[in-house]
MIPA-745059 format. One record per residue (C-alpha): residue number from 0; residue in one letter; x, z, y. Coordinates in nm, 4 decimals, always signed. Layout:
// MIPA-745059
REC    k  r         u         w         v
REC  NUM  A         X         Z         Y
...
// end
This chain:
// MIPA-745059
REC    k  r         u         w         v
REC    0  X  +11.7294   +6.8671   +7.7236
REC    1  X  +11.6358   +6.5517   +7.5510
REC    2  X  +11.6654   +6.2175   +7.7595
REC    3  X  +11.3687   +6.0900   +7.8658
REC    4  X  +11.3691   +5.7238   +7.7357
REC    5  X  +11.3281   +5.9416   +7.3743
REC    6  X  +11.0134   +6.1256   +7.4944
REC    7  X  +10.9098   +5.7637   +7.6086
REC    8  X  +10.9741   +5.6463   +7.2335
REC    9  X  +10.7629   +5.8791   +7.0667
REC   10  X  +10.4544   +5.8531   +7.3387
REC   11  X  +10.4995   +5.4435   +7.3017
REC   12  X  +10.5196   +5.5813   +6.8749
REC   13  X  +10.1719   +5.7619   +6.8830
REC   14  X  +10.0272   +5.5198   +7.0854
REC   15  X  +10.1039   +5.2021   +6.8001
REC   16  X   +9.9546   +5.4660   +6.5333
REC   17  X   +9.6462   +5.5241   +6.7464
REC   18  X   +9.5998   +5.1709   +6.7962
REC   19  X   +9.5652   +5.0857   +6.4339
REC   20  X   +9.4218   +5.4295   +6.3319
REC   21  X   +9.0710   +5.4021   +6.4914
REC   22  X   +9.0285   +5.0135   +6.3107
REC   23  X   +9.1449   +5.1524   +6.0218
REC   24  X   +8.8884   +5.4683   +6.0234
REC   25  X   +8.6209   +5.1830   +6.1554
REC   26  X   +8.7264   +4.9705   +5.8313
REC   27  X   +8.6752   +5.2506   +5.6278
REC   28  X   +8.3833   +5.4083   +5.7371
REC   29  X   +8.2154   +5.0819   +5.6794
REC   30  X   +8.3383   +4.9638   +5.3131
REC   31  X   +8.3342   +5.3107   +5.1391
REC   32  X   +8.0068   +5.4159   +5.3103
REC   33  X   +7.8504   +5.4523   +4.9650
REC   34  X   +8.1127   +5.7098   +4.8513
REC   35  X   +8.0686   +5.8466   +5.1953
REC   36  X   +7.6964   +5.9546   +5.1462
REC   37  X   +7.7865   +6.0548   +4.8200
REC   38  X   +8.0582   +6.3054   +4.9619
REC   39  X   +7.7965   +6.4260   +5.2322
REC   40  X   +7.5549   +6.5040   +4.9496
REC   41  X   +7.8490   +6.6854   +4.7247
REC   42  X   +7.9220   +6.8658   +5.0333
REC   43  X   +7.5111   +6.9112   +5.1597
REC   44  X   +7.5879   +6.7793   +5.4523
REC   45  X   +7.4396   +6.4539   +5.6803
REC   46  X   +7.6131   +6.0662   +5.7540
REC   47  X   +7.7007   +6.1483   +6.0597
REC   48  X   +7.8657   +6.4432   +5.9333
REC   49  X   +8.0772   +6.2680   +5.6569
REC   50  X   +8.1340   +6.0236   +5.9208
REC   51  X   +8.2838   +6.2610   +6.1581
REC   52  X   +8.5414   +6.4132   +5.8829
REC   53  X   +8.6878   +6.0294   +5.8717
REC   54  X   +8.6836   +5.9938   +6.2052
REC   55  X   +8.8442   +6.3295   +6.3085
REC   56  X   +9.1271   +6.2002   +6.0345
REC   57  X   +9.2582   +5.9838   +6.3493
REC   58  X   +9.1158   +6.1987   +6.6128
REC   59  X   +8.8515   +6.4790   +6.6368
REC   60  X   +8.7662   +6.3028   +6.9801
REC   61  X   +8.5229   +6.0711   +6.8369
REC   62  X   +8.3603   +6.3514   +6.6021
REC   63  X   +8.2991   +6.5768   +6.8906
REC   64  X   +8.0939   +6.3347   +6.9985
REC   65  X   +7.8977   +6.2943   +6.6889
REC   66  X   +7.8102   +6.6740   +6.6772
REC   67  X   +7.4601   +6.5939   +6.8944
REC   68  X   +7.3655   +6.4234   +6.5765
REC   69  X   +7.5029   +6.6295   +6.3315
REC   70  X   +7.2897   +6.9137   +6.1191
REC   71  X   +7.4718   +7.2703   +6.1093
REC   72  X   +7.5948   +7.3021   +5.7793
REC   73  X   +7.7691   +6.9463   +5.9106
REC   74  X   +7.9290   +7.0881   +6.2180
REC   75  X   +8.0937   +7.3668   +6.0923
REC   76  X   +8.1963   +7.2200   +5.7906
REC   77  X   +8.3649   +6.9387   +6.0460
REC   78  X   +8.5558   +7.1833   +6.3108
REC   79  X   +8.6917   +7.3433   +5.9911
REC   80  X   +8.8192   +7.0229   +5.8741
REC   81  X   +8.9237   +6.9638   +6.2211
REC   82  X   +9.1367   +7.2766   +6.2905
REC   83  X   +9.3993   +7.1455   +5.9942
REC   84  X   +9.3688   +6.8134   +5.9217
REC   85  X   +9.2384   +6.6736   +6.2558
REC   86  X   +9.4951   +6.3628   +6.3636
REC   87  X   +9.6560   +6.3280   +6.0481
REC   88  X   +9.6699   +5.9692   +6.0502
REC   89  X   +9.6259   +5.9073   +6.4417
REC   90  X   +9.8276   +6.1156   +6.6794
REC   91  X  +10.0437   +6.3273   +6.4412
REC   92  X  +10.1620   +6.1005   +6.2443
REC   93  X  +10.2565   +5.8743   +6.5002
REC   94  X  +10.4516   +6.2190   +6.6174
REC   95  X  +10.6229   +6.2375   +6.3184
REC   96  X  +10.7216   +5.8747   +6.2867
REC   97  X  +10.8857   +5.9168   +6.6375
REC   98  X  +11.0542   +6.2221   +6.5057
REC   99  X  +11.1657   +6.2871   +6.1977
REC  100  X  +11.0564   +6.0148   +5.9057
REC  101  X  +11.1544   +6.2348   +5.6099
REC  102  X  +10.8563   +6.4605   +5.7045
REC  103  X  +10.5664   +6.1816   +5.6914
REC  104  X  +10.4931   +6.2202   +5.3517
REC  105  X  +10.4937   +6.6625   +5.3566
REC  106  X  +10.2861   +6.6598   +5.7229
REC  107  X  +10.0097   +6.4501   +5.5398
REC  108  X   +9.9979   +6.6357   +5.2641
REC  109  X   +9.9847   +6.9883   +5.4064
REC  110  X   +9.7587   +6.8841   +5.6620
REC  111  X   +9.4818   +6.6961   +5.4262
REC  112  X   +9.5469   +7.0134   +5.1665
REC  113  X   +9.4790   +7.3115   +5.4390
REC  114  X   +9.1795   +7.0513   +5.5539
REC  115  X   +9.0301   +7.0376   +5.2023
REC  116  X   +9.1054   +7.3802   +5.2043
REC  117  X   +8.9387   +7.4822   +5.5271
REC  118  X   +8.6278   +7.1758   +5.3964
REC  119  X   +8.6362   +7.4363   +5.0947
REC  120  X   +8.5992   +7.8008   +5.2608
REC  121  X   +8.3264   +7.6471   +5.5135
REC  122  X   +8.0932   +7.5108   +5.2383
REC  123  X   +8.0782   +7.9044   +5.0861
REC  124  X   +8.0147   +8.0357   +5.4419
REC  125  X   +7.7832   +7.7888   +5.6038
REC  126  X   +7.4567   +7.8277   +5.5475
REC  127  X   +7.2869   +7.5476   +5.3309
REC  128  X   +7.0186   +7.3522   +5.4815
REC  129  X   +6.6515   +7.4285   +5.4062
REC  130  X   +6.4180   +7.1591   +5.2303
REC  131  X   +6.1704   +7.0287   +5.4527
// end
């Protein structure tokens, strides 16, 4: 069983992540929310939406909360982005950091792959939103 003080180290690890992750999802929510609404159209889905898939990149706790203001189409396509690459730059990555550093770089990029993946799969299954 592994002492307690290193279970301490990599809670006190995800916590540092977490506290810069949410700024840094804030930041960029806010200076690239031009190529956001571009990626919401692309994908046919809302702001809030494409909002939600950045947010959910640090923790899907946030997004959850933006589903009341989300369209379909935009809530499925974010729990499918959530189920793979939810916390890859918040909780998980603080995880790894604790952990094992030589797996940073392969966590991030098999999470955001099987998230562009899932992103991918949801857009041909979710139905598209009708024209007003």
């Amino acid at each position: 069983m592994a002492p307690i003080s290193e279970g301490i180290s990599v809670v006190g690890s995800i916590a540092i992540v977490l506290a810069g992750a949410y700024p840094l999802v804030h930041f960029i929510t806010k200076v690239f929310q031009k190529p956001l609404m571009k990626l919401g159209s692309l994908l046919g889905i809302g702001e809030v939406a494409a909002a939600g898939m950045i947010a959910t990149l640090a923790n899907n706790i946030p997004m959850f909360g933006m589903m009341k203001d989300m369209d379909e189409r935009g809530k499925i396509i974010n729990v499918a982005f959530a189920v793979s690459a939810a916390f890859v730059f918040g909780d998980h990555l603080g995880f790894a950091a604790g952990v094992n550093k030589e797996m940073i770089a392969a966590m991030v990029v098999g999470k955001l792959v099987a998230g562009v993946t899932a992103v991918a799969v949801a857009c041909l299954i979710a139905p598209k939103a009708k024209k007003a």
